[in-house]
Steps between C-alpha positions, in 0.01 A plus 500: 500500500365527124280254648332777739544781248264329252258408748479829637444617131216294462361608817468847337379326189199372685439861617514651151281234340270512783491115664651695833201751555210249376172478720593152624860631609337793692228259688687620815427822462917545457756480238725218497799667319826437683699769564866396481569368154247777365731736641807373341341500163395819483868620590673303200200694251580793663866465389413392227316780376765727683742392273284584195418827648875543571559404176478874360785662691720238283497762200758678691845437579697472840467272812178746566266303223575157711405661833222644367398121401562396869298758644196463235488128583501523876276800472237342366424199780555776740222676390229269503632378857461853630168580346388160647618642883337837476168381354450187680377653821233704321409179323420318816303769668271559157409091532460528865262819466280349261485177671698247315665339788840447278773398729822719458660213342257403249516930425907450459453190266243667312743772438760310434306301217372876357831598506609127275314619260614845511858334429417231251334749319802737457733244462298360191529846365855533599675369145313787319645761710849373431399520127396890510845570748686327229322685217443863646704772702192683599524514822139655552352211333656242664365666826156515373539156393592354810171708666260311222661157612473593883147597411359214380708235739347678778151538251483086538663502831234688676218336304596182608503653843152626494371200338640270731398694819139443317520168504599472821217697660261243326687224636488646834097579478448163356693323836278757704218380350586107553535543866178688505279239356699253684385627827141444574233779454380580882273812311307692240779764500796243386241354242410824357888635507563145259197569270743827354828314504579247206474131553791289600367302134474838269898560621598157456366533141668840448863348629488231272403831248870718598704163428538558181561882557869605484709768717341769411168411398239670699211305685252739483295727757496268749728743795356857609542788292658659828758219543601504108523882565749477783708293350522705197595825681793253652652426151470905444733484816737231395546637147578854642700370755730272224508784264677733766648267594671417174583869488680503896720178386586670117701486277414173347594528164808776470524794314770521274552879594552474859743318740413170631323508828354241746219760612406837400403790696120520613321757243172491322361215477374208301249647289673812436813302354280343283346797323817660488631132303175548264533873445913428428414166236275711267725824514850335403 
């Protein structure tokens, strides 16, 4: 069992450091990230970082403070899993639109890895929101804390997405681009149509180029403006649809004023609650 557990761990390792999304791992045009053990990794970090989230409502007193701590933690996986389901058909039909040919599995696995990251990310910064629950009953900063973490996992999340749907549009024009010179040239018009695409050699050179690149490093202009465009418009999408969505499945962290609850009442909204934190940190 531990046995699986660490190898599914350094399945998500490979992802963060990059060796899962290199050129030569895309040749196929898809991403070869299984599903499964991903899956069950980003649960136990979302528990993890739950907990730490959870940890706040443990300033008060009473058998509410541990359910608090149960809800935070399975909150949290929940969330992700959710977003993931409502933005995954949009996903799809951006790619197909603009011509990518993704399959709906490779668009689930590439999710799944954006969403790894998402999770390692917040679970690395999980210990330092136990230290400011521990060390502060501001309640309005703890909330705006937890926003700044979910920021910047999803930040790095969503860059790794965009990056890695880059790379896989190159690896897809360079296969095109095989079987076109591999076919013989019955015209002028096929000849002329290679003259403005880049040699089978030139990419060759350039993949050798992105090993060394990491996750996130970029590989340059080499996909449409247009394509790069569409995709950005879909991480506008995801983060808007995470953020309310954060907001539908509240309260996360617990305020000390009000009785525990598994869900509150639908008002406002995400951005809204956040002023309102802001505006209440610098008046008390």
């Amino acid at each position: 069992m531990w046995n699986k557990i660490w190898e599914w761990f350094k399945q998500l390792d490979d992802i963060l450091r990059g060796d899962a999304t290199r050129m030569s791992s895309l040749s196929r045009g898809r991403i070869e990230i299984p599903i499964g053990g991903l899956s069950v990794a980003i649960v136990l970090l979302g528990l993890l970082y739950g907990m730490c989230v959870g940890s706040f409502a443990m300033i008060r007193t009473g058998g509410e403070a541990y359910m608090q701590l149960l809800a935070s933690t399975i909150k949290i996986p929940l969330l992700f899993f959710l977003t993931l389901a409502v933005t995954l058909p949009s996903l799809y039909v951006f790619n197909a639109l603009i011509g990518t040919r993704l399959s709906v599995v490779s668009v689930l696995r590439l999710l799944i890895a954006s969403l790894g990251v998402m999770l390692a990310v917040l679970a690395s910064l999980g210990p330092i929101v136990v230290f400011f629950a521990l060390s502060t009953k501001n309640y309005p900063f703890m909330k705006l804390l937890n926003v700044a973490t979910g920021t910047m996992a999803g930040v790095l999340g969503l860059g790794f997405l965009l990056r890695t749907l880059d790379r896989l549009v190159v690896a897809q024009e360079q296969m095109d681009l095989i079987s076109l010179e591999s076919k013989p040239k019955k015209s002028k018009v096929t000849k002329k149509k290679m003259t403005k695409k880049t040699t089978v050699t030139e990419l060759a050179a350039k993949e050798t180029a992105f090993e060394v690149t990491g996750a996130l490093d970029p590989l340059g202009e080499f996909t449409s403006r247009k394509t790069k465009r569409v995709f950005r418009v879909w991480t506008i999408v995801f983060a808007l649809v995470g953020a309310q969505m954060s907001w539908v499945l509240r309260p996360f962290i617990g305020s000390p004023d009000m009785p525990f609850q598994w869900f509150r009442h639908r008002e406002s909204n995400f951005f809204i609650a956040v002023l309102k934190a802001l505006v209440n940190l610098f008046s008390s």
